[in-house]
Rosetta silent file (secondary structure, phi, psi, omega in degrees, C-alpha in Angstrom):
SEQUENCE: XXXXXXXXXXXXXXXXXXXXXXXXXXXXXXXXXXXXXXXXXXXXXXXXXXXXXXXXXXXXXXXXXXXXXXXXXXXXXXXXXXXXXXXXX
SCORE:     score description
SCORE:     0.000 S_00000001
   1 L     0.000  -27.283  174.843  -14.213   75.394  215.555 S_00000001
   2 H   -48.043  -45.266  174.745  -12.195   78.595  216.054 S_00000001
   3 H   -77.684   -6.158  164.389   -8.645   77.125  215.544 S_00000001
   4 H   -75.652  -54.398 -178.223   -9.552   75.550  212.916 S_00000001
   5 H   -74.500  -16.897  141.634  -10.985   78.911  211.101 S_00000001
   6 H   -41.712  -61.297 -150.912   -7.674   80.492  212.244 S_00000001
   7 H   -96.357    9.147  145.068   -5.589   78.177  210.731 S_00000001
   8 L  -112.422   18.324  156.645   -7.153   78.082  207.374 S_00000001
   9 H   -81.953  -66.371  151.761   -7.239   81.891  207.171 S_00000001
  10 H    -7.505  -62.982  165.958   -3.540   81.723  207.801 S_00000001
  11 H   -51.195  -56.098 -170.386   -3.320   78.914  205.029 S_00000001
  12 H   -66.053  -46.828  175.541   -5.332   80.914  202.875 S_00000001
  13 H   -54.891  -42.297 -167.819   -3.627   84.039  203.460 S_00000001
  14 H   -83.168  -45.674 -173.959   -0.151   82.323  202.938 S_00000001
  15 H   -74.922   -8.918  164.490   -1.462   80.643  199.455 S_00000001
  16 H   -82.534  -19.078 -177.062   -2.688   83.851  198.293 S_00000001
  17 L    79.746   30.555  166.109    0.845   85.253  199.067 S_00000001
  18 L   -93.234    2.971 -169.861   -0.495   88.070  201.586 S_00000001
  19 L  -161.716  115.049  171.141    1.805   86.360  204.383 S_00000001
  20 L   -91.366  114.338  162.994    5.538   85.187  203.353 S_00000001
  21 L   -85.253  125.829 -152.866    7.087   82.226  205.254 S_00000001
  22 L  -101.690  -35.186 -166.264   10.356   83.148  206.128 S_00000001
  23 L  -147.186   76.818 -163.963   11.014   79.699  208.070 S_00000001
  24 L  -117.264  153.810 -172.961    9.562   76.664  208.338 S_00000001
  25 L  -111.766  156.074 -146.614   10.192   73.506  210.588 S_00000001
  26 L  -126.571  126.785 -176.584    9.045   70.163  209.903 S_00000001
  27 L  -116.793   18.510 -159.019    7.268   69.184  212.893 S_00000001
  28 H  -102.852  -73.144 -166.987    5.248   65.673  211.731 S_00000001
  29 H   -74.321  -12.204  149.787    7.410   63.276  212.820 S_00000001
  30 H   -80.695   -7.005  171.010    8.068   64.283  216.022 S_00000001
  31 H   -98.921   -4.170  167.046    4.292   64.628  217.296 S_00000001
  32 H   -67.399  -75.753 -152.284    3.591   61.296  215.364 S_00000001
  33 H   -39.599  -59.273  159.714    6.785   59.931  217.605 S_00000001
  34 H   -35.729  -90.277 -148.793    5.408   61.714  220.926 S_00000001
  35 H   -43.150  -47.677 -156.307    1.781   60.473  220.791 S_00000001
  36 H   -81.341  -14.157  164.998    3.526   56.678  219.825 S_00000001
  37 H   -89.526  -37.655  164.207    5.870   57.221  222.946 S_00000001
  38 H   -72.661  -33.244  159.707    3.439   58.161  225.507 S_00000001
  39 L   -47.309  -34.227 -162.195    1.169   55.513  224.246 S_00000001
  40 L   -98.975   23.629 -179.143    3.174   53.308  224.593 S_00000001
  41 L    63.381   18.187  166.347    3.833   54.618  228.726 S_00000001
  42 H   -55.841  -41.731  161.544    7.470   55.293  227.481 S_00000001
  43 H   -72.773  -57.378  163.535    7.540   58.487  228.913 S_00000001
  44 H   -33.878  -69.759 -178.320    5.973   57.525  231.976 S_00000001
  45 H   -50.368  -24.191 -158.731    8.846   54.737  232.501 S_00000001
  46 H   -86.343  -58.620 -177.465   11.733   56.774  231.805 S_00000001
  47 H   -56.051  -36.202  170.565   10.798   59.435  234.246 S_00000001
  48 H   -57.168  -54.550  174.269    9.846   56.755  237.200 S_00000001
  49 H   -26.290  -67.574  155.470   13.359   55.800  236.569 S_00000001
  50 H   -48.732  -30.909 -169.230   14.716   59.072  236.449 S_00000001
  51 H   -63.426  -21.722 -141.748   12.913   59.998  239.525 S_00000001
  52 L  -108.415   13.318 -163.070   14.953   57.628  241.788 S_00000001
  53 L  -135.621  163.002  163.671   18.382   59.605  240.440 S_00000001
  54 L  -119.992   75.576  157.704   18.862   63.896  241.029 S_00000001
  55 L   -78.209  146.022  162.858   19.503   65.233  237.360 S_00000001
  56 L   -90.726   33.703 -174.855   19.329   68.848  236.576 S_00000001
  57 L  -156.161  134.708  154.253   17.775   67.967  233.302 S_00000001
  58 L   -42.752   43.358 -172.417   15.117   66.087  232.053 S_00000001
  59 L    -8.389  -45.537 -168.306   16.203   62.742  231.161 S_00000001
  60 H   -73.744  -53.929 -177.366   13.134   61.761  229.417 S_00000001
  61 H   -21.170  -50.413 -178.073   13.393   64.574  227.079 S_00000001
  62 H   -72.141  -28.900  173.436   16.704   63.602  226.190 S_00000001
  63 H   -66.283  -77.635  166.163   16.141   60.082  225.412 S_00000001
  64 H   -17.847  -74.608  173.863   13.366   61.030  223.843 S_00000001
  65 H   -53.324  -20.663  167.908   15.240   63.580  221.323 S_00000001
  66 H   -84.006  -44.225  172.270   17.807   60.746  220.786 S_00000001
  67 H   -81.007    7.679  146.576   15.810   58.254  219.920 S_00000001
  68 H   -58.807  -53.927 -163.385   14.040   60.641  217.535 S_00000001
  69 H   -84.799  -12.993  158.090   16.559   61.712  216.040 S_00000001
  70 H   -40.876  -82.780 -165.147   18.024   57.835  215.811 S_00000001
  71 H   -73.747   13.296  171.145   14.693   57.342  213.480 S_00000001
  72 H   -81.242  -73.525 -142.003   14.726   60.776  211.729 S_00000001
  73 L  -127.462   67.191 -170.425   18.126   61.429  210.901 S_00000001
  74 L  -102.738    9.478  164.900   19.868   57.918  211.338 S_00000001
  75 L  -121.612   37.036  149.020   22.598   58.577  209.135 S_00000001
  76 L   -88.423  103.795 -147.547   24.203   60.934  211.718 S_00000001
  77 L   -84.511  -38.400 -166.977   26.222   58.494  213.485 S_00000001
  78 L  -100.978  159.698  173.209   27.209   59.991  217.180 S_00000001
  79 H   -45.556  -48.537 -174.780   24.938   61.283  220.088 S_00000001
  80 H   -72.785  -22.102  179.076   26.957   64.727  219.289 S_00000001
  81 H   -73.940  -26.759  164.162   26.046   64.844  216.011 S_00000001
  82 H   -51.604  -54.992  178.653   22.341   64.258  217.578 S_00000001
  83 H    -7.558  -76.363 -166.279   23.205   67.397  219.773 S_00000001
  84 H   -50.622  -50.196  160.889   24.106   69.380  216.709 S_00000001
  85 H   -45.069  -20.472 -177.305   20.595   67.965  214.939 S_00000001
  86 H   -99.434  -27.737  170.211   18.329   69.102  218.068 S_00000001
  87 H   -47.828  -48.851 -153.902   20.110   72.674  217.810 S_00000001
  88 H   -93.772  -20.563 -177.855   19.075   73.304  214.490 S_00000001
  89 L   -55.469    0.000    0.000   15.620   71.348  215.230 S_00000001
């Protein structure tokens, strides 16, 4: 119950205007997009995959952040403009 009554003091505190948001990042569709990618063992697969290869990087991550940003922001046309979109994300 504690993180909960944190995070409507916080609320409250911000809607009273005792705490100024300076920045905020819109975080909804990527943890709906997570949960619906691990459900669906999507993560799991990528990585068995990956495993069988020696990247210095995560691979699933990156797929992952492309095909996010595919259904986010899908009128960015190239992978670099995805780049630029995960920079500022």
């Amino acid at each position: 119950m504690r993180p909960f009554t944190e995070k409507v003091t916080v609320l409250e505190a911000l809607k009273d205007g005792d705490v100024v948001a300076e920045d905020c990042r819109q975080w909804g569709p990527a943890l709906v997009f997570d949960h619906l990618w691990k459900k669906l063992g999507l993560q799991r697969i990528i990585q068995k995959l990956a495993a069988k290869r020696n990247f210095s990087f995560d691979v699933e991550r990156v797929v992952f952040a492309m095909a996010l940003q595919r259904i986010v922001r899908s009128h960015t046309g190239s992978d670099r403009d995805g780049a630029l979109w995960l920079e500022e994300t």
